[in-house]
C-alpha positions in Angstrom: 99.8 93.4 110.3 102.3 93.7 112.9 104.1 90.0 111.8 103.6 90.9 108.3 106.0 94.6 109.3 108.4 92.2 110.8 108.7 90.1 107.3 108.9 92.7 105.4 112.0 93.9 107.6 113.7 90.9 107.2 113.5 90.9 103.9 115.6 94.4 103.6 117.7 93.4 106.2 119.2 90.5 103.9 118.9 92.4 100.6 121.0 94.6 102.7 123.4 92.5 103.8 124.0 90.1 100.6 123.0 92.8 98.7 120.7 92.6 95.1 120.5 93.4 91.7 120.5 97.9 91.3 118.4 99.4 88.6 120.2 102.2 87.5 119.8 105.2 89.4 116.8 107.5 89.3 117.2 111.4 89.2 116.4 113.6 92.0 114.0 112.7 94.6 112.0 109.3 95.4 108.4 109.9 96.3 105.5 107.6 96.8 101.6 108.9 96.7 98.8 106.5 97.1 96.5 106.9 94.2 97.4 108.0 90.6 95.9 111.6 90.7 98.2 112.8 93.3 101.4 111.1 90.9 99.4 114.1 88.4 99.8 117.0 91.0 103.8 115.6 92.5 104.8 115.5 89.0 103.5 118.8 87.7 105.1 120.6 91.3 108.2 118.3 91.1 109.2 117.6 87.3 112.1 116.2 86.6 113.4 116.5 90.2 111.3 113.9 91.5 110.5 110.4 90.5 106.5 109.2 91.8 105.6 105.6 92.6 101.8 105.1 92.7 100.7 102.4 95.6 97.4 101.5 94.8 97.3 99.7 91.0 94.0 101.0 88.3 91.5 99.2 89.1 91.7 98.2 92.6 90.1 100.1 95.3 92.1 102.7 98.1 89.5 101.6 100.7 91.3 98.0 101.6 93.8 97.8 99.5 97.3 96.3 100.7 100.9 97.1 99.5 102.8 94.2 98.5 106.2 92.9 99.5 108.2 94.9 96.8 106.3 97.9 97.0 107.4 98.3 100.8 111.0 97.0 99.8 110.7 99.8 97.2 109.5 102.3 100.0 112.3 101.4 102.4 114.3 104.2 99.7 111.7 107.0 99.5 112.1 110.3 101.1 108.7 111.3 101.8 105.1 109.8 101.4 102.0 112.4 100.1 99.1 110.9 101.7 95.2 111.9 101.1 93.6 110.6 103.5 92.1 107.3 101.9 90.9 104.7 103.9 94.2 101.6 103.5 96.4 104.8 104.7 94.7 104.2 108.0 95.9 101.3 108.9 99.4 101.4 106.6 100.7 104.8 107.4 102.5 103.7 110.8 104.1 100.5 109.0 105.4 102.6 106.3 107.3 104.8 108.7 108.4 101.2 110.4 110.0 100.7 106.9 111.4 103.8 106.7 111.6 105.9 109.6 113.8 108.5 107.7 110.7 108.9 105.3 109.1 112.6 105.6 104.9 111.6 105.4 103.5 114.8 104.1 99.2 114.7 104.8 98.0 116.5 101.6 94.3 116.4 102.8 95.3 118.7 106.3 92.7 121.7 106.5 90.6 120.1 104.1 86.9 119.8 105.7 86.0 116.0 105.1 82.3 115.4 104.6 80.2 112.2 105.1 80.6 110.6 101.6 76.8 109.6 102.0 74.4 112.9 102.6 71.0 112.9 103.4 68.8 115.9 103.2 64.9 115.0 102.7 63.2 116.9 100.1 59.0 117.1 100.4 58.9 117.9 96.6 60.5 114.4 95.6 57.8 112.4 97.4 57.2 109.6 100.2 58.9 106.9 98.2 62.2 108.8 96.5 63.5 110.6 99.1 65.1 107.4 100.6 66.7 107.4 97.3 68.1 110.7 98.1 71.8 110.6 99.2 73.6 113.7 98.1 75.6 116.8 98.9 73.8 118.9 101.8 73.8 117.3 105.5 72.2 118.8 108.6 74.6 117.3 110.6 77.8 117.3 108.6 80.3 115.7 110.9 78.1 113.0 110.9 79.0 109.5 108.9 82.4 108.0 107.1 84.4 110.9 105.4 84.2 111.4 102.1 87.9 110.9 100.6 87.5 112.2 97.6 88.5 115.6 97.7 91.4 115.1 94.5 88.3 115.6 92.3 87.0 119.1 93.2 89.3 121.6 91.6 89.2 124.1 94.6 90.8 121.5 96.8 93.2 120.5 94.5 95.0 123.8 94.9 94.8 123.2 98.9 96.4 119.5 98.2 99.2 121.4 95.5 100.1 123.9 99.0 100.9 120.6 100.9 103.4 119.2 98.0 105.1 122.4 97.5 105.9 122.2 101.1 106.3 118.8 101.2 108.7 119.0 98.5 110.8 122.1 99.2 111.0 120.4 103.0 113.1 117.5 101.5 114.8 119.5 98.7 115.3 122.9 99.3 118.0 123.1 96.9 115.3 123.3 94.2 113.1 125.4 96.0 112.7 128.2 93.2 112.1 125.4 90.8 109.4 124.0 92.7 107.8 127.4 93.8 107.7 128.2 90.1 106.1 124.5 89.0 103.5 125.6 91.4 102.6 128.6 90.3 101.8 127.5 86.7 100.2 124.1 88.4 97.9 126.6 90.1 97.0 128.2 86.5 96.2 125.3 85.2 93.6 124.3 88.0 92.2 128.0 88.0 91.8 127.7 84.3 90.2 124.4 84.6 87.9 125.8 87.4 86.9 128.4 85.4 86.2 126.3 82.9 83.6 124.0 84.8 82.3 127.4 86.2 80.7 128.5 82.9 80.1 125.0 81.7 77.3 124.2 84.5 76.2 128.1 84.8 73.6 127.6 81.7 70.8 126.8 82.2 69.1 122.8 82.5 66.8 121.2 83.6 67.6 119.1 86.8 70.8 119.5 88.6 71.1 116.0 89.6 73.2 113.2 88.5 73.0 109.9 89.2 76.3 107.3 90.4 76.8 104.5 91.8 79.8 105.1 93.8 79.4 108.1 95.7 82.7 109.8 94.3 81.7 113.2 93.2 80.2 114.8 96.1 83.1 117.3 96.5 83.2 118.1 92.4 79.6 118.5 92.9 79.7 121.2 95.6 82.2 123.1 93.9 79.5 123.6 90.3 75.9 123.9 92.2 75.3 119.8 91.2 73.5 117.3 93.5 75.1 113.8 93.7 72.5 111.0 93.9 74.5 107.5 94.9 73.0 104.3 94.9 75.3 102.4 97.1 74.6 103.7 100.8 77.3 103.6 103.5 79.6 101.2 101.2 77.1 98.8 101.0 74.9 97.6 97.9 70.7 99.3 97.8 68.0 96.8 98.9 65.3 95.8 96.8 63.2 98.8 98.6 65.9 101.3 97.9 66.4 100.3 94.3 62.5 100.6 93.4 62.9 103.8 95.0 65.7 105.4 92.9 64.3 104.2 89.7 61.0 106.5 90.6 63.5 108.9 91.2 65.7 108.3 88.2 61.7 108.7 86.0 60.5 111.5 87.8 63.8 113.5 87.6 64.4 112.7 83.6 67.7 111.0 84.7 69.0 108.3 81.9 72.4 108.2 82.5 74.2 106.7 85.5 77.8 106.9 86.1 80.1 104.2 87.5 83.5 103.3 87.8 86.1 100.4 86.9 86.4 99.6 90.6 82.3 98.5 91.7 80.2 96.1 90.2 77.9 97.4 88.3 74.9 95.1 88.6 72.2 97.0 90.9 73.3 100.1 88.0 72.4 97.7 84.8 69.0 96.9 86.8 67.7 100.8 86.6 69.7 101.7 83.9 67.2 99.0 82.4 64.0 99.9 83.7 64.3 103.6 82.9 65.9 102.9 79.3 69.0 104.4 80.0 72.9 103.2 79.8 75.6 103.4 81.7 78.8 105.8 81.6 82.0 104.3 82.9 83.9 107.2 84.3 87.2 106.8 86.4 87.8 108.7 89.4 91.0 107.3 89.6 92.6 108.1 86.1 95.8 109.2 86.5 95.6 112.0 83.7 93.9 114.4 86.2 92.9 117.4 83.9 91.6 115.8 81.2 89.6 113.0 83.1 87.9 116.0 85.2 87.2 118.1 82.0 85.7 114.1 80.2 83.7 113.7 82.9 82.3 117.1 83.2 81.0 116.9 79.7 79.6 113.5 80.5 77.8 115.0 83.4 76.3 117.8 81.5 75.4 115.6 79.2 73.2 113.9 81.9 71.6 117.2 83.3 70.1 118.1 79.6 
């Protein structure tokens, strides 16, 4: 990691000194995020007074992902960095400051309660077999496990994250503080409209509150409408044979024929039960960069699922 800093270093110090080819300038200022939700909320705060680079590219995964050499020669001109707390920040975070040290990193998740992405709370009513197949949203012990990243997909915490950027924002450009301040303000509109929204959509009545993923993304969306996330990858890592006979009992006893993935998994222990309980899959994005509509699309696909 270190030797690849030291490269990348290099690499600006001779662009710097024999100089290279300039796009024409962007407007305003240069940010970088590291998924393509967050470019949704920077934009809708910043408008045309900031210009957002994504890091991570659709379809790859935030967990291990690694910028390339142009993307940190790129960073070497931001002004600040809106992290969220995914897992490739861990390790990247210090070596984009090493870029550029001038760089303001703004931590969009701070105050945000992080909860293990797998829960575990046994139910006597699901029986001996399917509760090992039961990893969703309530925990005993809830600082126990890997945190749960995913907090861009419950609207509540979206309006935590949108707090951070205005700050984040005004702190490098307080010239265009009312500008910002007023962005927000109709940002926070939108996500309260939104909210209320999802509110009445999973207050009628169905019959099972549970859905069924492979990916355990939705825990936090989940919590926020009264829903139960069941996940059939456990701790990052693919079900057994024991574990996948167990969630397609659970799948037949709980009336579930829909399971949701994502463009990022495999989705070959999902096409096994989606087979033996005659149901299909639905390919749903957690990463979209059109925020609001993907969270209203996938809503409707999960309400779908609890009739």
């Amino acid at each position: 990691m270190n030797r690849r800093v030291t490269i990348y270093l290099i690499m600006l110090c001779l662009l710097t000194t024999f100089g290279h080819p300039r796009a024409s300038a962007a407007p305003g200022k240069i940010v970088f995020v590291s998924i393509a939700p967050q470019k949704y909320f920077v934009d809708a705060i910043g408008g045309d007074f900031v210009k957002t680079t994504v890091i991570v590219p659709p379809n790859h995964s935030p967990a291990d992902y690694e910028p390339s050499p142009s993307q940190m020669i790129q960073m070497s001109k931001a002004d600040s960095y809106f992290a969220i707390g995914v897992a490739f920040e861990t390790k990247w975070l210090k070596n984009f400051s090493d870029i550029n040290p001038g760089m303001k990193i703004v931590h969009t998740d701070a105050g945000i309660e992080k909860k293990p992405i797998n829960r575990h709370k046994k139910q006597d009513q699901l029986g001996t077999q399917a509760q090992a197949a039961t990893h969703q949203n309530h925990d005993p012990h809830p600082h126990h496990g890997t945190p749960d990243p995913h907090i861009w997909l419950s609207p509540p915490l979206v309006k935590i994250q949108a707090e951070h950027i205005l700050n984040g924002l005004v702190s490098i450009d307080p010239v265009n503080r009312e500008n910002y301040k007023n962005n927000y303000l109709k940002f926070l509109d939108q996500i309260d409209r939104l909210d209320n929204e999802l509110t009445t959509l999973f207050s009628t009545e169905t019959r099972e509150n549970k859905f069924l993923v492979f990916h355990p993304s939705w825990g936090y969306f989940a919590d926020a409408y009264g829903l139960t996330q069941i996940s059939i990858e456990i701790e990052g890592k693919s079900p057994k044979a024991r574990d996948v006979k167990n969630l397609i009992e659970f799948a037949r006893q709980h009336h579930i024929q829909l399971i949701f993935v994502q463009p990022q998994f495999s989705v070959k222990h999902a096409e096994i039960i989606a087979n033996e309980i005659n149901g299909q899959l639905i390919y749903t994005d957690p990463l979209a960069e059109n925020w609001y509509d993907n969270i209203r699309a996938v809503a409707v696909s999960i309400k779908q699922a609890l009739k």
